[in-house]
C-alpha positions in Angstrom: -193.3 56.0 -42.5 -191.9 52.5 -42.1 -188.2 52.0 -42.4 -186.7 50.7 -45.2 -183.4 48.4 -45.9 -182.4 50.1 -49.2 -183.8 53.2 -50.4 -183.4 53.5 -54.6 -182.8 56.6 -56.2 -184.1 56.2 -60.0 -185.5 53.0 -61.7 -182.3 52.7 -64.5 -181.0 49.2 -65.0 -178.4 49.7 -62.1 -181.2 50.5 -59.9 -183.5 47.5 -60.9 -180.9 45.0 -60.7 -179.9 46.5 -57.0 -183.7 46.7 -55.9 -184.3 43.2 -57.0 -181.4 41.5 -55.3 -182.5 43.1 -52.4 -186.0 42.0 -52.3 -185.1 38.7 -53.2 -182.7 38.9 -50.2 -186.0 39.1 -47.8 -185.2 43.1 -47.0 -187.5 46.0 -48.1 -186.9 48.6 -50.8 -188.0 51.9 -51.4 -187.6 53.1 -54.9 -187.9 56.6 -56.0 -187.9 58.1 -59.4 -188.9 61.7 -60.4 -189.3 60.7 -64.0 -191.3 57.8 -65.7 -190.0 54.4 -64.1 -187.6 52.8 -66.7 -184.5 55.1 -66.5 -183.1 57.0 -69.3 -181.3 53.7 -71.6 -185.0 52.2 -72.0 -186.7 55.2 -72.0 -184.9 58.4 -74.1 -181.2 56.9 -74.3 -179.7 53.7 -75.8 -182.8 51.5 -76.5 -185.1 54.5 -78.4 -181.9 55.4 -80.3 -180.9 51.8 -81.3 -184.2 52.3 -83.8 -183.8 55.8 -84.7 -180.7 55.1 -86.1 -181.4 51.8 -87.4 -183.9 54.2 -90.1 -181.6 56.7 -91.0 -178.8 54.0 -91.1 -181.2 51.9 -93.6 -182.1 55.1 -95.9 -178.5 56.2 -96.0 -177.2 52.1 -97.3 -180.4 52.6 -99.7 -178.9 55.8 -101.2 -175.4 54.4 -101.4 -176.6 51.7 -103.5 -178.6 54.0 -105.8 -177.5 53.0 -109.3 -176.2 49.7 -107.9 -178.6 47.5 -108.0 -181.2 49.4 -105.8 -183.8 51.6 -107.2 -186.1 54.1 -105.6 -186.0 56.6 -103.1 -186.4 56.1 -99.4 -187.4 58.8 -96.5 -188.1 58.7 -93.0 -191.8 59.3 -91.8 -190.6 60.4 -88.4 -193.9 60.2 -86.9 -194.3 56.9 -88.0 -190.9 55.6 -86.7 -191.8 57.4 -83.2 -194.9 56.3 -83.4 -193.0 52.1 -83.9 -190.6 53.5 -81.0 -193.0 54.8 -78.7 -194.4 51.0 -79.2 -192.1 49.1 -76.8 -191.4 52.3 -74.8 -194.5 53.0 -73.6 -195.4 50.2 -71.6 -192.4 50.3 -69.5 -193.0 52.5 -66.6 -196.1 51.1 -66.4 -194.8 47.7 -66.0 -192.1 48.5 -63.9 -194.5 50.3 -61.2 -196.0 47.0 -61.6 -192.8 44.9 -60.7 -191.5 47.0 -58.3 -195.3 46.7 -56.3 -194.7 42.9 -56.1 
């Protein structure tokens, strides 16, 4: 096994932004990740629940203004809102194998 400057231990956004500075320094890196590349914020954390709770949050203002002005009744279609989540999630530990090969 060849020797490396830095050895990584996920692929989060602490870990990306220490990888790359490395690299770009000219030394090697290692990175190591037992779960999909991307880290949990991108992944299952802050990102994925930014539009979770941007539905519930839009049906919930909906049925505050029923009887104000707004008519109708709004529900989530949880498959379809993973399914518009799973969208820009998806990709990324595919594209950060990608980056990190480079």
């Amino acid at each position: 096994m060849d020797p490396y400057d830095l050895i990584v231990i996920g692929t989060g956004t602490a870990a990306q932004l220490a990888a790359g500075r490395v690299r770009r320094a000219g030394r090697s890196v290692a990175v190591i990740d037992h779960r999909p590349f991307g880290g949990t914020c991108a992944l299952r954390g802050c990102d994925p629940k930014k539009v979770l709770v941007s539905g519930a949050e839009a049906v919930d203002f909906a049925r505050r203004m029923h009887k104000r002005g707004v008519a109708g009744e709004l529900r989530i279609d949880w498959k379809e809102l993973i399914a518009f989540k799973r969208t820009f999630t998806d990709p990324i530990p595919r594209n950060l194998e990608v980056s990190c090969a480079k």
